[in-house]
N, C-alpha and C positions, 0 to 999 in steps of 0.2 A: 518081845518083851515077855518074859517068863509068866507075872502075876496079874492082875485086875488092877490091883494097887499102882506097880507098875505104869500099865498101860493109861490109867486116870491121869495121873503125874506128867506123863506125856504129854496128853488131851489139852489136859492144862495148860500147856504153854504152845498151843497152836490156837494163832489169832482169832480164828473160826469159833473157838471154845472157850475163851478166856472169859465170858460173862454167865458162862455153866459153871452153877456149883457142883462139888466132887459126887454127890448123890445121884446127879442126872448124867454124869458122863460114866458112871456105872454100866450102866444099860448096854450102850455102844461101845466101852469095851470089852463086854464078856463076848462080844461078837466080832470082834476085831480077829482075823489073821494077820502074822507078820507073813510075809512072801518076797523073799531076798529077791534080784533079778542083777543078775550079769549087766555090765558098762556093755553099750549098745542093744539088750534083750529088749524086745516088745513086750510092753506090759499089756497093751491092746491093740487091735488091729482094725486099722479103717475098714466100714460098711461092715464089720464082723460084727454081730448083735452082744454085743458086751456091754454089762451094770457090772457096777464098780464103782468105788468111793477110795482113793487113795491120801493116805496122809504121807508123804515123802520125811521119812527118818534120818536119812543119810544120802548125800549124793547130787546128783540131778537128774532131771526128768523132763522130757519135750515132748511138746507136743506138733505132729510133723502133719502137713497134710499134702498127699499125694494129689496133683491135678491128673486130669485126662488123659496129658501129653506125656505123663510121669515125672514128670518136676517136682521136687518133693520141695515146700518150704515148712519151715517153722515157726507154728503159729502162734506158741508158749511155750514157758521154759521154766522152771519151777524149782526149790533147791528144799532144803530140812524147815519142818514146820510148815510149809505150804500143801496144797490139796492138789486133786484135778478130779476129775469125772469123767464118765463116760459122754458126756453135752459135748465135750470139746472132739471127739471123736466121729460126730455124725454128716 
């Protein structure tokens, strides 16, 4: 998202956000990166120490988690407007 303005607009219409007024989602958008990622890229990587606060723009995004045996399941899945975090990773 190019502006502040922009990125407020956005905010705005993610559930998470939707009872912030445009003043207080200010703040967290002038800090907001956008960061495209390729169909299939890791946006994080399990036991890797990663903080992160994602807001999904476009697309979809899962969340996988490797067992012992290397069984990967998936443990969330998440599409535009939705969030995840670094919690779902640990």
């Amino acid at each position: 998202m190019s502006d502040i303005k922009q990125t407020v607009g956005f905010l705005q219409k993610v559930p998470l956000f939707q009872s912030l007024k445009h003043r207080h989602l200010e703040h967290p958008a002038k800090r907001m990166l956008e960061r495209p990622f390729a169909a299939g890229q890791s946006m994080v990587t399990q036991g890797q120490g990663v903080e992160g606060f994602f807001v999904i723009v476009s697309g979809r995004a899962e969340a996988i988690r490797e067992h012992s045996d290397g069984i990967k399941t998936i443990v969330n899945a998440c599409g535009p407007l939705r969030f995840l975090g670094n919690w779902l990773f640990r």
